[in-house]
C-alpha positions in Angstrom: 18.0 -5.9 -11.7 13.8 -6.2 -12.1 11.8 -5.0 -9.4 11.5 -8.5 -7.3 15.5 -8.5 -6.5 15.4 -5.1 -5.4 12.1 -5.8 -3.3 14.2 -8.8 -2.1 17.4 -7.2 -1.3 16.2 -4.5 0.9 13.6 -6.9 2.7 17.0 -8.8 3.1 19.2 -5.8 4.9 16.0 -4.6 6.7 15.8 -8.3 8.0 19.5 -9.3 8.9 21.2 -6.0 9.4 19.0 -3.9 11.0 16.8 -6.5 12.9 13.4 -5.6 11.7 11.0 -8.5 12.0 9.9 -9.6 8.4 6.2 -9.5 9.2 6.6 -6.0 9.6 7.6 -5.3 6.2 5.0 -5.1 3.8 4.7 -2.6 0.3 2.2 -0.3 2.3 4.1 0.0 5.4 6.2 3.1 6.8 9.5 3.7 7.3 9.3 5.2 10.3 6.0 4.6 12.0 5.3 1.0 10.8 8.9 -0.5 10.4 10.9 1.4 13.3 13.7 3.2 11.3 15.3 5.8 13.1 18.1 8.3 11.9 20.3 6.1 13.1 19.2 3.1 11.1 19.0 5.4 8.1 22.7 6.1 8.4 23.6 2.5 8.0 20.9 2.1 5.2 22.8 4.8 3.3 25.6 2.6 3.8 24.4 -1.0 2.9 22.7 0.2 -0.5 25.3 2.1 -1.2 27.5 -1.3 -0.9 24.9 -3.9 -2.7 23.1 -1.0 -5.4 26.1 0.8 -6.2 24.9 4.6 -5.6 24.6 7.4 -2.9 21.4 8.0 -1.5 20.4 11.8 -1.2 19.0 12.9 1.9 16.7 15.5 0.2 15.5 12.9 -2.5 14.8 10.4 0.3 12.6 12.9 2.2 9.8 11.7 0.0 9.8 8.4 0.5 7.7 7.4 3.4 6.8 3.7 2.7 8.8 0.8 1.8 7.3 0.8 -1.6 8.0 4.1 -2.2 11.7 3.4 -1.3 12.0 0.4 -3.5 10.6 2.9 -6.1 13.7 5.3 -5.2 16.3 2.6 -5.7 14.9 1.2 -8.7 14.6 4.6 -10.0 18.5 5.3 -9.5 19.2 2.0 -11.1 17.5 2.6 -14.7 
C-alpha cells in the first residue's frame, strides 16, 4: 500500500465514521486542535485501523503524532 491509499483511507474513516468535515483535513492540520479528535474518537480510530491496516496502534507511539501527516507517517511506518 503507497502512501496515496493510506492518505486516502484514513481521510476516508475520518470522513464517514467519525464525521469530520473533509475540508478540515489537510497534511498540516492537528489531531486534536485542527480536526476535533477526542479520546473518544481515538478509541474508535484504534479500532477502524486496526480493522482496514491490519495492526494495533500503541498508545505511547501515537503520543508523537500530532498532525495528520505525521499519523499517516505512523501507519505507513507499521506497514513496511
Amino acid at each position: 500500500m503507497d502512501r496515496q491509499e493510506i492518505e486516502a483511507k484514513v481521510k476516508e474513516f475520518l470522513i464517514e465514521d467519525l464525521e469530520i468535515d473533509e475540508e478540515r483535513i489537510t497534511p498540516e492540520a492537528r489531531l486534536k486542535e485542527d480536526i476535533g479528535i477526542d479520546s473518544l474518537d481515538f478509541v474508535d480510530i484504534v479500532v477502524i485501523v486496526e480493522k482496514k491496516f491490519g495492526f494495533k496502534i500503541k498508545t505511547e507511539e501515537m503520543a508523537k503524532v500530532k498532525t495528520f501527516s505525521q499519523f499517516c507517517d505512523y501507519i505507513e511506518t507499521k506497514l513496511a
